[in-house]
C-alpha positions as CSV (number, residue, x, y, z in Angstrom):
1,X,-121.4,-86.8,29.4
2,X,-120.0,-90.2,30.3
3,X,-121.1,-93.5,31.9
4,X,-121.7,-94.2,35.3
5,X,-120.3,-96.2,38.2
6,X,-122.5,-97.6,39.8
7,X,-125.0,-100.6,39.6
8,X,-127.9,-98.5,37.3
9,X,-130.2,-101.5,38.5
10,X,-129.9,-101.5,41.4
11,X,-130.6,-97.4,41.7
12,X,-133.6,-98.1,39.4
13,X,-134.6,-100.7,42.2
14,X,-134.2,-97.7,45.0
15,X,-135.7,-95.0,42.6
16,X,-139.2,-97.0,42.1
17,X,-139.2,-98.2,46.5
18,X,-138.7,-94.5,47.8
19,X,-140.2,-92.4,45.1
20,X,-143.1,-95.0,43.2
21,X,-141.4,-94.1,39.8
22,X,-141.1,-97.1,37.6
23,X,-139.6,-98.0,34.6
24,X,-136.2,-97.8,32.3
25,X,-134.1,-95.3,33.2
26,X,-131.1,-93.7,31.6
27,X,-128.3,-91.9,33.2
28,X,-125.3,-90.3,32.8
29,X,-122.8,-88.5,34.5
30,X,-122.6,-84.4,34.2
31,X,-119.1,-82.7,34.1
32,X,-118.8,-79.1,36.8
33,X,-121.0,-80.5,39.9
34,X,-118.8,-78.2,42.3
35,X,-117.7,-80.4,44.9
36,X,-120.3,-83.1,44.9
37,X,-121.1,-85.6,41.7
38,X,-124.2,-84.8,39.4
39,X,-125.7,-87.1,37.5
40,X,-128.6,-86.7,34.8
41,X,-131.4,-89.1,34.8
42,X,-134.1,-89.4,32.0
43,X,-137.1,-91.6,33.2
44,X,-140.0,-91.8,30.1
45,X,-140.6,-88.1,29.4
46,X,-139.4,-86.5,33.1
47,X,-135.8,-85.3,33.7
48,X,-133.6,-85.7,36.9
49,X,-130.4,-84.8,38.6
50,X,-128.8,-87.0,41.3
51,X,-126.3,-85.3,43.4
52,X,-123.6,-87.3,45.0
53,X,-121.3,-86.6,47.8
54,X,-117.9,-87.4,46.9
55,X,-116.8,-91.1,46.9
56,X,-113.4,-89.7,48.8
57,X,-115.0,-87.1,51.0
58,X,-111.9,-85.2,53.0
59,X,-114.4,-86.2,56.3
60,X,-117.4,-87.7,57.4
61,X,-118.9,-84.1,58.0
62,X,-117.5,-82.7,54.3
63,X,-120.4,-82.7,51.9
64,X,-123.5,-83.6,53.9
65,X,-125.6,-84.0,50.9
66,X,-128.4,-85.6,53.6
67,X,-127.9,-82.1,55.4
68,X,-128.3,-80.2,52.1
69,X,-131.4,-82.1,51.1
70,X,-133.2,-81.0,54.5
71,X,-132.6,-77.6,53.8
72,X,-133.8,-77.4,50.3
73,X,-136.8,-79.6,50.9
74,X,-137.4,-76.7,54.5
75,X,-136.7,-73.8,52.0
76,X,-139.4,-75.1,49.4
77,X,-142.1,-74.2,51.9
78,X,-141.3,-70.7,51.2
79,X,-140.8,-67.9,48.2
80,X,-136.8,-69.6,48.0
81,X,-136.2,-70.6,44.3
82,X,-134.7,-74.1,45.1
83,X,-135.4,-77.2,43.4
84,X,-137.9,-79.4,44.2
85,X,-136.2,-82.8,45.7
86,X,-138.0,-86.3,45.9
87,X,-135.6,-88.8,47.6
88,X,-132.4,-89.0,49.9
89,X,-130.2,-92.0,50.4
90,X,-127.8,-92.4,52.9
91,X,-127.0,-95.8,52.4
92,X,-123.2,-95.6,50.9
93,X,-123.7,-99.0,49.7
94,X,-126.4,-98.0,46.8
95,X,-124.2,-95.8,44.9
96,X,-121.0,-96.1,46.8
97,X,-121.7,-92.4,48.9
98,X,-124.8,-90.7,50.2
99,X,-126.8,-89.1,47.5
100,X,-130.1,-87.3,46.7
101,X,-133.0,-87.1,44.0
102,X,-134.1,-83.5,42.6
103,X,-136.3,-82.3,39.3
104,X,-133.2,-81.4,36.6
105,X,-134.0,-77.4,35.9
106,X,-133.5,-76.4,31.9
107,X,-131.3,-73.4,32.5
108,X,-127.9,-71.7,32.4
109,X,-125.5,-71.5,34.6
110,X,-123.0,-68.3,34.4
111,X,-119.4,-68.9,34.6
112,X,-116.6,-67.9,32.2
113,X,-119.1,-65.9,30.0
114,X,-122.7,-65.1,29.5
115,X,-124.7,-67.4,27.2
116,X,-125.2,-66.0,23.7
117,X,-128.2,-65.3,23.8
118,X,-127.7,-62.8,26.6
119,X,-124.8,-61.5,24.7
120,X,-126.7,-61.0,21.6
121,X,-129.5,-58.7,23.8
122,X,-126.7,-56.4,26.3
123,X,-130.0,-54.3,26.6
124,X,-131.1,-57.1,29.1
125,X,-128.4,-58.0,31.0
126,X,-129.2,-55.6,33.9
127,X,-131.6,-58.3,34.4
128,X,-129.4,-60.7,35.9
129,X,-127.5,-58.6,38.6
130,X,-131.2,-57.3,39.7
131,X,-132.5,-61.1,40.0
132,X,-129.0,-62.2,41.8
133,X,-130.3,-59.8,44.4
134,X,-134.0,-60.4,44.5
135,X,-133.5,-64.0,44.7
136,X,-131.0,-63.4,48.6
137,X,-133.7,-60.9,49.5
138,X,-136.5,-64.3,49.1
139,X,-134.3,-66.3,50.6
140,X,-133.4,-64.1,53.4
141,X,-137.1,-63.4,54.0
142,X,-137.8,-67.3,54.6
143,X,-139.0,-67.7,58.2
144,X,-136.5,-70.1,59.9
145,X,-137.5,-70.1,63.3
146,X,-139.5,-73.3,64.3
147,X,-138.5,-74.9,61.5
148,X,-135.7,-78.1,60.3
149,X,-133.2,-75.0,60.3
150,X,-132.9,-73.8,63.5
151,X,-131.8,-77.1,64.6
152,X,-128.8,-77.4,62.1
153,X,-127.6,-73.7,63.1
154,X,-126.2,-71.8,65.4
155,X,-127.0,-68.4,65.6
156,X,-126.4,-66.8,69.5
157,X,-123.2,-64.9,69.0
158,X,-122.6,-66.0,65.1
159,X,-120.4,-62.6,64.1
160,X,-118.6,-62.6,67.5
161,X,-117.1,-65.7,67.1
162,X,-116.5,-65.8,63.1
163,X,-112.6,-64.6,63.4
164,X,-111.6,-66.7,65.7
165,X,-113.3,-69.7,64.1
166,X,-111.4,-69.0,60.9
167,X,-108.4,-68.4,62.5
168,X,-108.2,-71.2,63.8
169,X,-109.0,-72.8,60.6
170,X,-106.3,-71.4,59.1
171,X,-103.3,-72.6,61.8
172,X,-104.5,-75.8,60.7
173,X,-102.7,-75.8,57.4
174,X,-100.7,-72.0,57.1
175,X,-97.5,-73.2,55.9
176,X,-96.9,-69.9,53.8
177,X,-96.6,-66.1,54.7
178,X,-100.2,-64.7,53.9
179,X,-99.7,-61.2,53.6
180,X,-102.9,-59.0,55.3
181,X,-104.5,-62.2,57.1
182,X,-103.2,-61.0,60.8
183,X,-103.7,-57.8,60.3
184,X,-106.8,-57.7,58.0
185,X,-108.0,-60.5,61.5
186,X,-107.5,-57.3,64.1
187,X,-109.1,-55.1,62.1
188,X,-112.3,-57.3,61.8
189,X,-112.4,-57.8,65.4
190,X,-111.3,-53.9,66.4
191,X,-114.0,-53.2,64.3
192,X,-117.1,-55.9,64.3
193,X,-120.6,-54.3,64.2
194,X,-123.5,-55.4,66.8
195,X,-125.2,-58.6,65.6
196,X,-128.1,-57.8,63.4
197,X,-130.6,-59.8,61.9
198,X,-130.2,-63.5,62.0
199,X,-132.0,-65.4,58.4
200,X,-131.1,-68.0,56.7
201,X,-127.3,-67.9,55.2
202,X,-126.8,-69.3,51.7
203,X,-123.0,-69.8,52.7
204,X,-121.6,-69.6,49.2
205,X,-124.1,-67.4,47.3
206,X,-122.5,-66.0,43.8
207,X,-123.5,-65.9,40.4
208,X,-122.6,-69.0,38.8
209,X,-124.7,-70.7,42.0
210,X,-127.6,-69.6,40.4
211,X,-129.6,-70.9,37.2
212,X,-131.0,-68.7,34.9
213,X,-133.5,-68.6,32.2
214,X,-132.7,-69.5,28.7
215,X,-135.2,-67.3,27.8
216,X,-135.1,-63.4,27.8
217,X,-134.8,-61.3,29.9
218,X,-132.7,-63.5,32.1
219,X,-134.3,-64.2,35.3
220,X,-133.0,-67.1,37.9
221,X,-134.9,-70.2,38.0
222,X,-133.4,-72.0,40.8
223,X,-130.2,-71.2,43.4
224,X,-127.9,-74.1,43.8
225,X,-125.8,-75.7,46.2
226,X,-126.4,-75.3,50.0
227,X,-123.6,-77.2,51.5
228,X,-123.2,-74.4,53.3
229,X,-126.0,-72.9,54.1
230,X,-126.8,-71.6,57.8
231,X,-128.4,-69.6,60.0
232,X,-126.2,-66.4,60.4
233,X,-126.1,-62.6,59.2
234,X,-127.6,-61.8,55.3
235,X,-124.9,-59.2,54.9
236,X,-122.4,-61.6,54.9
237,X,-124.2,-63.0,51.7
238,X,-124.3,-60.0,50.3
239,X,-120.8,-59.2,50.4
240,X,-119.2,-62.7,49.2
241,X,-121.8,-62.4,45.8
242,X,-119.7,-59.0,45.1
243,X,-116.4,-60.6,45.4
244,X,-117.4,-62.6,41.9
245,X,-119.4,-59.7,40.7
246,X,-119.0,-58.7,36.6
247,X,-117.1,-55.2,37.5
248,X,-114.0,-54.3,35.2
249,X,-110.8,-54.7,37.1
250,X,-111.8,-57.5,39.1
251,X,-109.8,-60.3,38.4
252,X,-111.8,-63.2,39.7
253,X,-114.6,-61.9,39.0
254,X,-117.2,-63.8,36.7
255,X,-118.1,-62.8,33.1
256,X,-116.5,-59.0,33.6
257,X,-116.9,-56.8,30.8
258,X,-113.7,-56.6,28.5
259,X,-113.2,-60.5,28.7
260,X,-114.2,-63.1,26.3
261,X,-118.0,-63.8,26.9
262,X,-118.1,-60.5,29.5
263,X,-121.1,-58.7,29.9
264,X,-121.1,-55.3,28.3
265,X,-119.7,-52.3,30.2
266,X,-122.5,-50.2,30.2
267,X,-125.3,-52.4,31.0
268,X,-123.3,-53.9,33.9
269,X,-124.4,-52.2,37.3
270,X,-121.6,-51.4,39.6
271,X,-121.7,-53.5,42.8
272,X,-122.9,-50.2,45.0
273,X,-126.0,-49.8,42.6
274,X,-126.9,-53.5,43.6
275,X,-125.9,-53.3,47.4
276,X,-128.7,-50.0,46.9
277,X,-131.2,-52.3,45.6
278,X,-130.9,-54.7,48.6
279,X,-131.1,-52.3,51.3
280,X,-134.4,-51.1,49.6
281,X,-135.8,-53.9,49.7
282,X,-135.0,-55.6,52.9
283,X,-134.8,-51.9,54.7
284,X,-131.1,-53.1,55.9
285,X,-128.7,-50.6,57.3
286,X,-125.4,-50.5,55.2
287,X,-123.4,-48.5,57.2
288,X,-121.0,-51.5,57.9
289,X,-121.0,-53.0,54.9
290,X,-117.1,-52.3,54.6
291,X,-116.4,-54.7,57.4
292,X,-118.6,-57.5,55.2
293,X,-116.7,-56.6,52.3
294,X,-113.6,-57.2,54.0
295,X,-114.6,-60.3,55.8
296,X,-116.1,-62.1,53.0
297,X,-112.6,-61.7,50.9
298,X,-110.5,-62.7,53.9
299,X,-112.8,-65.6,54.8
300,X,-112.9,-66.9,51.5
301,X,-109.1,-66.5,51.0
302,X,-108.7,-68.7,54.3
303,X,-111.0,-71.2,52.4
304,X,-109.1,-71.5,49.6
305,X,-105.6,-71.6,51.1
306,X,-107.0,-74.7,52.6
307,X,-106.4,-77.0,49.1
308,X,-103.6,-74.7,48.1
309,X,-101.8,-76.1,51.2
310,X,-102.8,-79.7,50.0
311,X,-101.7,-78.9,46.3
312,X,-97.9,-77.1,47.7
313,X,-98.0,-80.1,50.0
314,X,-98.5,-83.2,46.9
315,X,-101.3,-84.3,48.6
316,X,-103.5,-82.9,45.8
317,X,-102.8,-83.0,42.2
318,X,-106.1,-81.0,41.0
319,X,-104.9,-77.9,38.7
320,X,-107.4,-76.0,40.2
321,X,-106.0,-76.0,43.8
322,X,-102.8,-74.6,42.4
323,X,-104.9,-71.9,40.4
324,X,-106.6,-71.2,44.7
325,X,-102.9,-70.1,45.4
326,X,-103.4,-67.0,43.0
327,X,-106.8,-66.3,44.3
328,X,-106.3,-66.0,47.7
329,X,-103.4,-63.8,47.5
330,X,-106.6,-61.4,45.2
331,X,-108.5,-62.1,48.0
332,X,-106.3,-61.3,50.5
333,X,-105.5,-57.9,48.5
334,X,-109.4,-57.4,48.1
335,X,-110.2,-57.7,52.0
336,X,-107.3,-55.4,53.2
337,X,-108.7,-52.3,50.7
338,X,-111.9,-52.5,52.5
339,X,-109.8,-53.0,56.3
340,X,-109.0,-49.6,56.4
């Protein structure tokens, strides 16, 4: 935790005109928010989180926090485990970028290892690959059509015109040879199944954008972060939350048994059992699910090659971008296995 910089008077002033709530507040600022800021805010007895788009967002389209608060607030209608928001400000001037209000959730979030409390009870760790999945099938489900969605998306023709898009993403910035992209590109294209179902698109849906219970058996509270979230096809959700699935041998994957804080081996389902639980429950056909597999890697990969360019090039100094250079060369290795 640390302070905060901004005028806290000044946001109290905003808090108590746009939600009614009144009275001294504390905040401070909360380390991991992802790409945007998070903030912590105590008012009496209730609990807060303020989420900030960057104050040096790469463009005026890059973190859309007003965006991401009118999907939440369209997917709390619904059986979506989202958090329930209160307030959005677009006015830079009150915290020095747009930002939003939502209720803080008490829960863990996943990423180099597993709470100990889930370590201390493997028997119910199952729990938290079968939850991953029931939570995309609710959110899938949600009924998008005639709603704040279906204006910020744009479904006709969403697979047909992914490679390309990313593509051309990449010229943008390749300034390295990428082994797999061109070919792993033709392949995708050669071989892109007919458009199926259209639903709701997290855009970035993995386990350590979910929080979980601190309570046994683990069980998701609330998913987190729709930045990217769209109108598009569910299997393409499906596929990227495997990519960081727990499964031995997966180097970027999150909490894999045999490393430190891993789940354990045999209570860890392998990503197939979990694709099976899916297509059970949404009655999905998986016979393409290859070609997801393989997109989702390669997509990703082109992502992340985007601030590896900007860390080769000096124009970023974050050690993390420099880590992105190993991961999309795994990702790039990942998406030509399943290109075959």
């Amino acid at each position: 935790m640390s302070a905060v910089d901004f005028d806290e008077a000044r946001f109290a002033h905003w808090l108590e005109e746009h939600t009614g709530r009144s009275g001294d507040i504390e905040i401070t600022a909360i380390k991991g928010g992802g790409s945007c800021e998070m903030f912590a805010l105590q008012q009496a007895r209730e609990r807060f989180v303020v989420r900030r788009a960057p104050l040096a967002a790469v463009s005026d389209t890059a973190h859309d926090v007003a965006r991401e608060y009118r999907i939440i607030e369209t997917l709390s209608s619904g059986d979506v485990r989202v958090p329930r928001v209160l307030a959005c400000c677009e006015d830079s001037t009150v915290l020095g970028a747009p930002f939003y209000v939502m209720n803080y959730i008490d829960g863990e979030v996943i990423r180099r290892g597993l709470p100990q409390r889930y370590i201390d009870a493997p028997d119910t760790q199952g729990h938290i690959g079968e939850d991953l999945i029931d939570a995309l099938v609710e959110l899938h489900a949600f009924e998008w059509r005639g709603t704040a969605l279906a204006s910020m998306a744009r479904p006709e023709a969403f697979l047909a015109r992914q490679v390309s898009r990313w593509m051309a993403q990449l010229e943008t910035y390749r300034d390295r040879d990428l082994p797999g992209v061109d070919a792993v590109a033709q392949w995708l294209e050669s071989n892109r199944p007919a458009q199926g179902d259209l639903t709701v698109m997290h855009g970035d849906y993995k386990i350590d954008n979910a929080m979980y219970s601190k309570t046994l058996p683990p069980r998701i509270l609330s998913l987190v972060d729709f930045e990217m979230t769209t109108v598009g096809d569910p299997l393409i959700d499906l596929a990227w939350a495997m990519i960081f699935w727990p499964q031995e041998g997966n180097l970027i994957a999150i909490a894999a048994p045999g490393s430190a804080g891993g789940m354990h081996a045999h209570y860890c389902q392998d990503p197939a059992a979990l694709i099976e639980r899916y297509a059970r429950r949404t009655g999905r056909d998986m016979a393409h699910m290859q070609w997801y597999h393989a997109f989702a890697a390669w997509k990703l990969g082109i992502v992340l090659e985007a601030s590896y360019a900007k860390f080769r090039s000096g124009a970023s100094k974050n050690p993390t971008h420099e880590f992105f250079g190993f991961l999309v060369d795994q990702l790039m290795e990942r998406a030509q296995r399943f290109a075959c």
